[in-house]
Structure formats: structure tokens, C-alpha cells
C-alpha positions in Angstrom: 0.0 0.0 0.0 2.7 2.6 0.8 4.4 1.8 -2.6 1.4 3.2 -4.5 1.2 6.5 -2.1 5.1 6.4 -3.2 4.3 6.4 -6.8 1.1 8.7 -6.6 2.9 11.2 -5.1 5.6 11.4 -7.2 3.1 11.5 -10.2 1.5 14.8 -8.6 5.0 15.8 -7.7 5.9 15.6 -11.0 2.8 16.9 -12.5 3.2 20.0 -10.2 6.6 20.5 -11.9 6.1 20.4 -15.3 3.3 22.8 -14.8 5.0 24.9 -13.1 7.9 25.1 -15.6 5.1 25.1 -18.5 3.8 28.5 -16.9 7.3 30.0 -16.6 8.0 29.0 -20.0 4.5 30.3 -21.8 3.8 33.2 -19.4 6.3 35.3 -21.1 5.6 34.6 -24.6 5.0 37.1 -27.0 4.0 34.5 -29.8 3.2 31.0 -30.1 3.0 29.2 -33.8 2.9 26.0 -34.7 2.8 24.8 -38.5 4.9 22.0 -40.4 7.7 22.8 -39.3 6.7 22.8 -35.7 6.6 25.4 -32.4 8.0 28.8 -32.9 8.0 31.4 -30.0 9.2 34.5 -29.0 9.4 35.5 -25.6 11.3 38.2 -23.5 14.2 36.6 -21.2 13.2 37.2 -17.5 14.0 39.7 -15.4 16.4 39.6 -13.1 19.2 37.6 -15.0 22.8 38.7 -15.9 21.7 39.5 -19.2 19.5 42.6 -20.0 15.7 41.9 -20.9 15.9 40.4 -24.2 13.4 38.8 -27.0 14.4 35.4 -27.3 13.7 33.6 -30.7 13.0 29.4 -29.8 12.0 26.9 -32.6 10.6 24.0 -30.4 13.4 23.7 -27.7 16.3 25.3 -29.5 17.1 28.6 -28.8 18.0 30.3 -32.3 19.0 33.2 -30.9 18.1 36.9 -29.0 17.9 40.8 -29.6 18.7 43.4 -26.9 15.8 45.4 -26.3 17.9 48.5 -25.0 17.7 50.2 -28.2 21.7 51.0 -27.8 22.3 47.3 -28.1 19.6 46.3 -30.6 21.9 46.3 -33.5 24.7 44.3 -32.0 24.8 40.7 -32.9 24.2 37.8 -30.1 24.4 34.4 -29.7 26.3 32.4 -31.8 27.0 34.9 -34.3 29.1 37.7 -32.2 31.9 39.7 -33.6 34.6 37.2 -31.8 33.0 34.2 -33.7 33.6 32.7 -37.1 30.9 34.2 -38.8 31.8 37.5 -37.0 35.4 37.2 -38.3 34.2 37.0 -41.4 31.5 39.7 -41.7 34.0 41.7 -40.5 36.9 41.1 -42.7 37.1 43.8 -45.2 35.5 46.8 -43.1 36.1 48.9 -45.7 34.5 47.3 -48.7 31.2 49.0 -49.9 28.2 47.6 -51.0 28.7 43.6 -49.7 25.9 41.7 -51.3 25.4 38.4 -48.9 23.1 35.6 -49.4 22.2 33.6 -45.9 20.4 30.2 -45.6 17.5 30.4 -43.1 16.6 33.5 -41.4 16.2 32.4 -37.8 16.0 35.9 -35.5 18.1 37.6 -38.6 21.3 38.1 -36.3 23.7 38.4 -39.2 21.6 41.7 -40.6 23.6 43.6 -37.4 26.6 43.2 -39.8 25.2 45.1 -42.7 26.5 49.0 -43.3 24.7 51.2 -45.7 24.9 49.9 -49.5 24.8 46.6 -48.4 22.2 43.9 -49.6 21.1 40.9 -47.8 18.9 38.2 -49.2 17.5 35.7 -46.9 16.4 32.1 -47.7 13.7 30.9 -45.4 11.5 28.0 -46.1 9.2 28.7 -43.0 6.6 31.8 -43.6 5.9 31.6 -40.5 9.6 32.7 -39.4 9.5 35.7 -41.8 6.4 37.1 -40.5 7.6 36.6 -36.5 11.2 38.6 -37.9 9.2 41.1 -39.5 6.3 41.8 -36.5 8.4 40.8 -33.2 
């Protein structure tokens, strides 16, 4: 008998958990989709945390990156794509060129546009709609 109060308990342990960690997780979402492709959301990191308030981007579980909400930071790229990184390297390599014409597979929270100076063209490649439309609103 005390073996299922054992298991019952930990079954409304449990349950109490994830519910809790499902209203942390939802309560700060700006948007919710799901299509094909599965969950998108945006939602603004909490407050209180090392990092300033920030909108993070999440297709299901996977983080695909933030934006700085301070407008002073809004243009600086995050996540994997800051200025010390490959990609960043790389943006970066001939500061002085004008007009760089770059093509990028998959939009995700459009970090890489940060790099972009006037006279510049960027043309992303996103198979989701529904990621275009969250870049372009949130």
C-alpha cells in the first residue's frame, strides 16, 4: 500500500513540476505558432538575470538566438553569431568594402543583418513563412 502512495505522489510531484515550468515557460511569450515545421516562439528573457531583458527567438526547444531590447544594443549581434566568432570574423573582414551583397540560408531571429552597413544587400532564404512574418512583426 505505501508503494502506491510512493508512486502517486511522485506522479503529482511531477505533475506540479512540469506545470509549473510550463507556466514560466508560456507566461512570457510574446507569440506561439505551430505549423509544419513545428513550435515557434518569442518570448522576453526574464527579469532579473545577468543578461539585460531580451526577446528570445525558440523553434521548439532550441534557442536560435536573442535581440537586446535596449535600443543601444539592438543592433549588436548575439548568440552564436558575435563579432569574436567565425561568422563575425568573417563579416567583419574587409570593413572597408562598400556595398557587400550576402546571401544567408534560413533566417532564424536575422542576427547576421547587425553586420550590414549602408549599401549593403542581404537576401535571406527561409523556407518557413511563419519565421519571416515573426522577424518582421516581433
Amino acid at each position: 500500500m505505501w508503494l502506491i502512495g510512493l508512486v502517486a505522489g511522485m506522479v503529482l510531484l511531477s505533475s506540479v513540476r512540469f506545470g509549473q515550468h510550463f507556466v514560466d515557460t508560456y507566461d512570457r511569450s510574446l507569440v506561439v505558432r505551430r505549423s509544419f515545421y513545428g513550435f515557434l516562439r518569442v518570448s522576453l528573457h526574464p527579469q532579473g538575470s545577468p543578461r539585460p531583458l531580451v526577446k528570445n527567438f525558440l523553434s521548439g526547444r532550441i534557442s536560435h538566438g536573442f535581440q537586446h531590447l535596449r535600443p543601444s544594443c539592438r543592433q549588436v549581434p548575439t548568440a552564436y553569431f558575435v563579432r569574436e566568432s567565425g561568422v563575425g570574423l568573417a563579416m567583419d573582414w574587409r570593413p572597408d568594402e562598400k556595398g557587400r551583397r550576402y546571401g544567408v540560408v534560413g533566417l532564424g531571429i536575422g542576427t547576421l543583418a547587425a553586420y550590414g552597413r549602408q549599401g549593403d544587400a542581404f537576401r535571406f532564404y527561409e523556407i518557413n513563412p511563419d519565421v519571416v512574418d515573426i522577424a518582421m512583426t516581433h
